[in-house]
C-alpha positions as CSV (number, residue, x, y, z in Angstrom):
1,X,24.8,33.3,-7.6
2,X,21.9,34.2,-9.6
3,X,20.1,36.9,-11.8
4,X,20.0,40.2,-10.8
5,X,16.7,41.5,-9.9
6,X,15.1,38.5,-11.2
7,X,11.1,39.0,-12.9
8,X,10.8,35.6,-11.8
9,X,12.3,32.6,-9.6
10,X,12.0,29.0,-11.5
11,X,12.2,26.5,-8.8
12,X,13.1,22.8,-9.0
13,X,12.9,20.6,-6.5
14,X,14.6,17.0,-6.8
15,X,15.8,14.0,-5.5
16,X,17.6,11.3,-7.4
17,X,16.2,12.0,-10.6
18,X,19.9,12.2,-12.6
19,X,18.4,10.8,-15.3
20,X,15.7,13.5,-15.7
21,X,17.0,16.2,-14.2
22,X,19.1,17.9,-16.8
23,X,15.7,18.0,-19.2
24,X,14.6,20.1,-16.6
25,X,16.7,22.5,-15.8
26,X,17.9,22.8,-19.9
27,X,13.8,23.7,-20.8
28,X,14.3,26.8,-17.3
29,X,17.6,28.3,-19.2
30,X,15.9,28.0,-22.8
31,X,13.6,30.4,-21.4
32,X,12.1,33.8,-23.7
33,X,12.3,35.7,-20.2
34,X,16.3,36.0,-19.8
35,X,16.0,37.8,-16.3
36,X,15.1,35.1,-13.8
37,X,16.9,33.1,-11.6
38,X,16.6,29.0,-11.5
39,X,17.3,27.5,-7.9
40,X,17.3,23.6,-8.0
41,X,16.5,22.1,-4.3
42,X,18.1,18.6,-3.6
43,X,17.0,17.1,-1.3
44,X,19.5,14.7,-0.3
45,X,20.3,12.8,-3.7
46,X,22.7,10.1,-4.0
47,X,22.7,9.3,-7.1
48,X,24.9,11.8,-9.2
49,X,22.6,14.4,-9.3
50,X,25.0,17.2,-8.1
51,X,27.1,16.4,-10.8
52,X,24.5,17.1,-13.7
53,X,23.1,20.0,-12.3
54,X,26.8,21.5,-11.7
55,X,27.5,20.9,-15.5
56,X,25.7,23.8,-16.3
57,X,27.9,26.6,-15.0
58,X,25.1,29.2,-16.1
59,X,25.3,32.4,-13.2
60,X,21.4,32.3,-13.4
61,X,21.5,28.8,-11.8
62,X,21.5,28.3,-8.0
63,X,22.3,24.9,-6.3
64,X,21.2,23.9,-2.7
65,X,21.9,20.7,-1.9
66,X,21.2,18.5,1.7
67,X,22.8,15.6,2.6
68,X,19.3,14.3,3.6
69,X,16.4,13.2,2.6
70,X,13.6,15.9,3.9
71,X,10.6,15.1,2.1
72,X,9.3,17.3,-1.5
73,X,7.2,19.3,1.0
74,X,10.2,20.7,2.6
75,X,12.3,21.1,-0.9
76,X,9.3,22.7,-2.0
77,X,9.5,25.6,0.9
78,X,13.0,25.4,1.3
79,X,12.7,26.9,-2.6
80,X,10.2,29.5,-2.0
81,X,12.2,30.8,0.8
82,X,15.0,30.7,-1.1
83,X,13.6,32.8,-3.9
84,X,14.6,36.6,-4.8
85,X,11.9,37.4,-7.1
86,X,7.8,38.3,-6.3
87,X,6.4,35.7,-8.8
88,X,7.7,32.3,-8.3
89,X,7.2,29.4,-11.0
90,X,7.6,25.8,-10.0
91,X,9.3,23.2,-12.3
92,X,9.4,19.5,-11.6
93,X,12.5,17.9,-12.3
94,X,10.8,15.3,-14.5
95,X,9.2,17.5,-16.6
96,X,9.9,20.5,-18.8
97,X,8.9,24.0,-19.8
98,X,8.5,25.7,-23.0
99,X,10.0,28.1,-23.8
100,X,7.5,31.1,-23.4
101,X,6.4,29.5,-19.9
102,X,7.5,32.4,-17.8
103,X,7.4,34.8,-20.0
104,X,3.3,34.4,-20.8
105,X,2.6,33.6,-16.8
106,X,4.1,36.7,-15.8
107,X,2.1,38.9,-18.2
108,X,-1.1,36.9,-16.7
109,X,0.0,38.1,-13.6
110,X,0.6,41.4,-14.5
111,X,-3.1,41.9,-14.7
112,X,-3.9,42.8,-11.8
113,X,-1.7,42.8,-8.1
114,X,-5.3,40.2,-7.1
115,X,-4.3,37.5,-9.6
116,X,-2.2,35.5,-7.2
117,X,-1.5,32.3,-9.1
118,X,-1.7,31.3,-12.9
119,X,-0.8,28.5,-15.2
120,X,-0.8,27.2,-18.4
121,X,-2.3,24.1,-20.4
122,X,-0.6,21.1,-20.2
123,X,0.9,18.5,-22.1
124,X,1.3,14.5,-20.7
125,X,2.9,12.3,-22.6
126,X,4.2,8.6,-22.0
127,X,7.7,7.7,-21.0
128,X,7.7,6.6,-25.1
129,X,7.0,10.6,-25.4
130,X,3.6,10.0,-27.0
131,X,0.7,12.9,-25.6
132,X,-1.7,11.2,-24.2
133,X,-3.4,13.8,-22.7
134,X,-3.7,17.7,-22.5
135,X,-4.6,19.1,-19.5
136,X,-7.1,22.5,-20.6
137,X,-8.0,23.5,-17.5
138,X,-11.8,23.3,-18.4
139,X,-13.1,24.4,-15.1
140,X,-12.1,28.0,-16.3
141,X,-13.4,27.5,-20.0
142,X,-16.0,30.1,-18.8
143,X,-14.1,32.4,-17.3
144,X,-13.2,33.0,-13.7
145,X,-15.7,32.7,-10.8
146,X,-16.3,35.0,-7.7
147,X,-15.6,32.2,-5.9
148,X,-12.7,29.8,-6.3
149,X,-14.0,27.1,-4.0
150,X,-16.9,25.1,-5.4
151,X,-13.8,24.6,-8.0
152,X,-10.7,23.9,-5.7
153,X,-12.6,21.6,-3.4
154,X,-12.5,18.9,-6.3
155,X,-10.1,20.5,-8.8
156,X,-6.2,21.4,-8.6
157,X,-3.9,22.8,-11.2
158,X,-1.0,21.2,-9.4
159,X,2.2,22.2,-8.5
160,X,4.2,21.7,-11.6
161,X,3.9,24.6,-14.4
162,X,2.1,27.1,-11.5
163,X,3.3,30.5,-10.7
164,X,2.3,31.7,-7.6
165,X,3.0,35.4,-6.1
166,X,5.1,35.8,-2.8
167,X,2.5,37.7,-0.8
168,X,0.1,34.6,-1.2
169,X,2.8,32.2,0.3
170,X,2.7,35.4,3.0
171,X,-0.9,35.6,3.6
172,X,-1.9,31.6,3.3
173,X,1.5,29.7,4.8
174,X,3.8,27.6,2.7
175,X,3.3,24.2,1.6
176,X,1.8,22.0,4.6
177,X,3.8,19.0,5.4
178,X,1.2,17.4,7.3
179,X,-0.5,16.6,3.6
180,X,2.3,16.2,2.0
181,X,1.1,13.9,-0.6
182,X,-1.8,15.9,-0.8
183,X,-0.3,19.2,-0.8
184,X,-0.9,20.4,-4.2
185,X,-4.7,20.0,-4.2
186,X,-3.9,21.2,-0.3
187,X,-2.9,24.6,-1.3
188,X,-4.8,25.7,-3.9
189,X,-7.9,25.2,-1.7
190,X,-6.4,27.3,1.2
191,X,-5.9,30.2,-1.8
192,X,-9.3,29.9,-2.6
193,X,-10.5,29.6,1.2
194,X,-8.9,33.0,1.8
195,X,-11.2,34.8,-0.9
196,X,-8.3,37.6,-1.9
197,X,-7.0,36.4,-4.7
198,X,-8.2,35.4,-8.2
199,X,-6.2,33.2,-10.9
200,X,-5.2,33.3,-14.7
201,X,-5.2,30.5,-16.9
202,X,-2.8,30.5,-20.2
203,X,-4.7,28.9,-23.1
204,X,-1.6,27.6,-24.8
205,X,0.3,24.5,-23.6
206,X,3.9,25.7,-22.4
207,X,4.6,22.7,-19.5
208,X,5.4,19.0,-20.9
209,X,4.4,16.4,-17.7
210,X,6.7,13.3,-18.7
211,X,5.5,9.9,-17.2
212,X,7.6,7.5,-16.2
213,X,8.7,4.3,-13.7
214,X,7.2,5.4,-10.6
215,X,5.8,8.6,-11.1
216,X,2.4,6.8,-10.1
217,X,3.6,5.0,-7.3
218,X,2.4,7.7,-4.3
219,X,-1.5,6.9,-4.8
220,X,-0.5,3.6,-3.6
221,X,1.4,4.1,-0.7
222,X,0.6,4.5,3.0
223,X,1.9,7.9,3.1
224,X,-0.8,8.5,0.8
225,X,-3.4,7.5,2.4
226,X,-2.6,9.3,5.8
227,X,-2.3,12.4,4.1
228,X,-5.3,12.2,2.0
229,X,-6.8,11.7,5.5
230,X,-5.4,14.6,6.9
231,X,-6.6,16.4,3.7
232,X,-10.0,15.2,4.3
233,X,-9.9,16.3,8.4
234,X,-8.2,19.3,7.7
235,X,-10.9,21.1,5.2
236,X,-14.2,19.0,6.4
237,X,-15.5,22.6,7.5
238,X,-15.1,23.3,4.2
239,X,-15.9,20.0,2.2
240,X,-19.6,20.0,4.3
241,X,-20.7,22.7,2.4
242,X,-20.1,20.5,-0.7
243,X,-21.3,17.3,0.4
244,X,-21.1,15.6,-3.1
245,X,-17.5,16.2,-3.2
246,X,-16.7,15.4,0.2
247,X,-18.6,12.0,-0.5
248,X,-16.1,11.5,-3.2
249,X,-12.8,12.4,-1.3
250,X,-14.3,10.0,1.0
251,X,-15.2,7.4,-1.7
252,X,-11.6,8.1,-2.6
253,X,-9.9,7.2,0.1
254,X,-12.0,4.0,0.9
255,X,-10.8,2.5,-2.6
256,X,-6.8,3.8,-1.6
257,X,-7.3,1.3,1.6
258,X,-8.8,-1.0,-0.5
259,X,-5.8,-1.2,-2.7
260,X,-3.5,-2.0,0.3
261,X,-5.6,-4.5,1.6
262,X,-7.0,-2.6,4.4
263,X,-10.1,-3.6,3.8
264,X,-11.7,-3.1,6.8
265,X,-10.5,1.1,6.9
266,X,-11.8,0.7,3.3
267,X,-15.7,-0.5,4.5
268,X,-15.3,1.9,7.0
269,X,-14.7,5.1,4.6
270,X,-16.9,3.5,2.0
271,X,-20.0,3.8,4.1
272,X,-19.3,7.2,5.7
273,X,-18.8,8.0,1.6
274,X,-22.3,6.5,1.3
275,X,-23.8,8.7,4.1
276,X,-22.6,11.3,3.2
277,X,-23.9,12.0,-0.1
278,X,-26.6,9.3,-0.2
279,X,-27.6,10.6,-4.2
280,X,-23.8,9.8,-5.4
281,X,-24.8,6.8,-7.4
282,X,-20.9,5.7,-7.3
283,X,-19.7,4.8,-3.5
284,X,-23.1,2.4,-3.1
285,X,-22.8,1.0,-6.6
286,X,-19.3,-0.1,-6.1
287,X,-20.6,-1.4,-2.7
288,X,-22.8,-3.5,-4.6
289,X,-20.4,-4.5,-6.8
290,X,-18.5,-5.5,-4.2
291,X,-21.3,-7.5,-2.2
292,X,-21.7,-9.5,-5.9
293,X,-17.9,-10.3,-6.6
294,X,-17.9,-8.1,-9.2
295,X,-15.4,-5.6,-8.5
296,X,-13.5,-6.6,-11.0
297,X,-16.2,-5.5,-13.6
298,X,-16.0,-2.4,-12.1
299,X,-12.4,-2.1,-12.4
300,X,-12.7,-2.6,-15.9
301,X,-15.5,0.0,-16.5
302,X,-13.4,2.5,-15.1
303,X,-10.2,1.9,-17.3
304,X,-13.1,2.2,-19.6
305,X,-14.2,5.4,-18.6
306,X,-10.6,6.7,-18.5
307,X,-9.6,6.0,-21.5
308,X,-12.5,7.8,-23.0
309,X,-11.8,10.7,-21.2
310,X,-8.4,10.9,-22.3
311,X,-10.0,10.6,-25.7
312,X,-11.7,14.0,-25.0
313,X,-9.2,15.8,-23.9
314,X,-7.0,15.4,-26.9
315,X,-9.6,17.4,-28.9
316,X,-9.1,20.8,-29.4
């Protein structure tokens, strides 16, 4: 049972997070915007999860629950097609909104019937619940190009805290399951591919990202490396006209393999990286570094690098 008429469908997906969970779906009913509906998707949990969702009893709150484990690609869908309302907002279970998330995306996407997707700034903060980071979107600090794909090629505002319209999941496809570890950054580059729709960016941060044990883990795994793969295959018509990123999807993928011990898929990708974008100082330097045992220099830099980074974006 849900909302009536609903401005806007909040969808979780989840799967054993019964510890998380509830923060979740607490931050979709504390919401300014009273008329939506929240469907949570479990997929297949076994850990108590049905219980803490059920707690709730709130008529705006929709339960779908499998008794397998399908994949968050297929949660992900299985929510969308699920959804009553035209704008449909997408909540991870181990994070939380604030409360004028849906409120503020709608209006951004009650500019104009072309803005097909919009999101706000972002919040991440440690499992200790430290921010460490906030997530500006600063490829739109300008404003918004003709052209979403120079930026989408290399840039994705994730799933988490996005609302997307219906008609776009109508024109482009739903998620793609092929990519599924890929298929945030997967998406947004099919939206911008198709050249009909523009986006909004929110300057205020409204969407918490939590870390926590294991929210890392899938840039590590097999899965992950077959998808980025796929990603890679997928869009190369694409990614050739941006050589310099492809280079680095490419560059990327060689150091996933790496981290598996598949080294010789990682020399493999490294040099295709290489030859592809021969002016990208960074695949043939860490070549070098390589070649010289001094990889572990170069891991270093990079933590280096990160953290100033992060640095950056806690400025205002």
């Amino acid at each position: 049972m849900g909302a009536r008429d609903p401005i806007a469908s909040v969808v979780i997906t989840t799967f054993n997070r019964a510890d998380l969970i509830g923060r979740a779906i607490a931050s979709a009913l504390k919401q300014t915007a009273h008329n939506i509906e929240i469907i949570v998707v479990d997929d297949g949990s076994t850990d108590g999860t049905d219980s803490i969702v059920r707690s709730f009893g709130d008529p705006r709150l929709t339960y779908v629950r499998e008794t397998i484990n399908r994949g968050a690609v297929w949660a992900a869908n299985r929510g969308v097609e699920l959804a009553r309302a035209d704008l449909i907002a997408n909540l991870d279970s181990d994070d939380e909104a604030r409360p004028a998330w849906v409120e503020k995306l709608s209006a951004a996407m009650s500019e104009s019937p072309d803005v097909g997707m919009a999101w706000p700034f972002k919040a991440l903060h440690l499992a200790t619940g430290e921010t460490y980071a906030v997530v500006r979107s600063r490829p739109f600090r300008k404003g918004y190009p003709k052209s979403l794909v120079p930026i989408m090629t290399w840039w994705t505002p994730g799933w988490g805290g996005v609302m997307v319209r219906r008609a776009v999941f109508d024109q482009i496809g739903l998620c793609d399951a092929d990519v599924s570890h890929m298929f945030d950054r997967d998406l947004p580059l099919r939206f911008a591919v198709s050249a009909k729709w523009t986006v909004r960016v929110v300057p205020e941060v409204l969407y918490d990202v939590h870390d926590h044990a294991g929210s890392h883990l899938a840039s590590l795994s097999p899965g992950f490396i077959s998808s980025l793969q796929r990603f890679i295959e997928k869009h190369e018509s694409t990614l050739a006209s941006y050589p310099r990123v492809h280079s680095m999807w490419l560059y990327r993928l060689a150091r996933a393999c790496y981290a598996l011990g598949r080294d010789a898929e990682g020399d493999a990708w490294l040099w295709r990286a290489i030859k592809t974008w021969p002016l990208a100082g960074k695949p043939a330097a860490y070549w070098a570094a390589k070649k010289c045992g001094l990889e572990w220099a170069w891991n270093r830099a990079g933590q280096a690098r990160q953290s100033f980074r992060t640095a950056l974006t806690l400025r205002p």
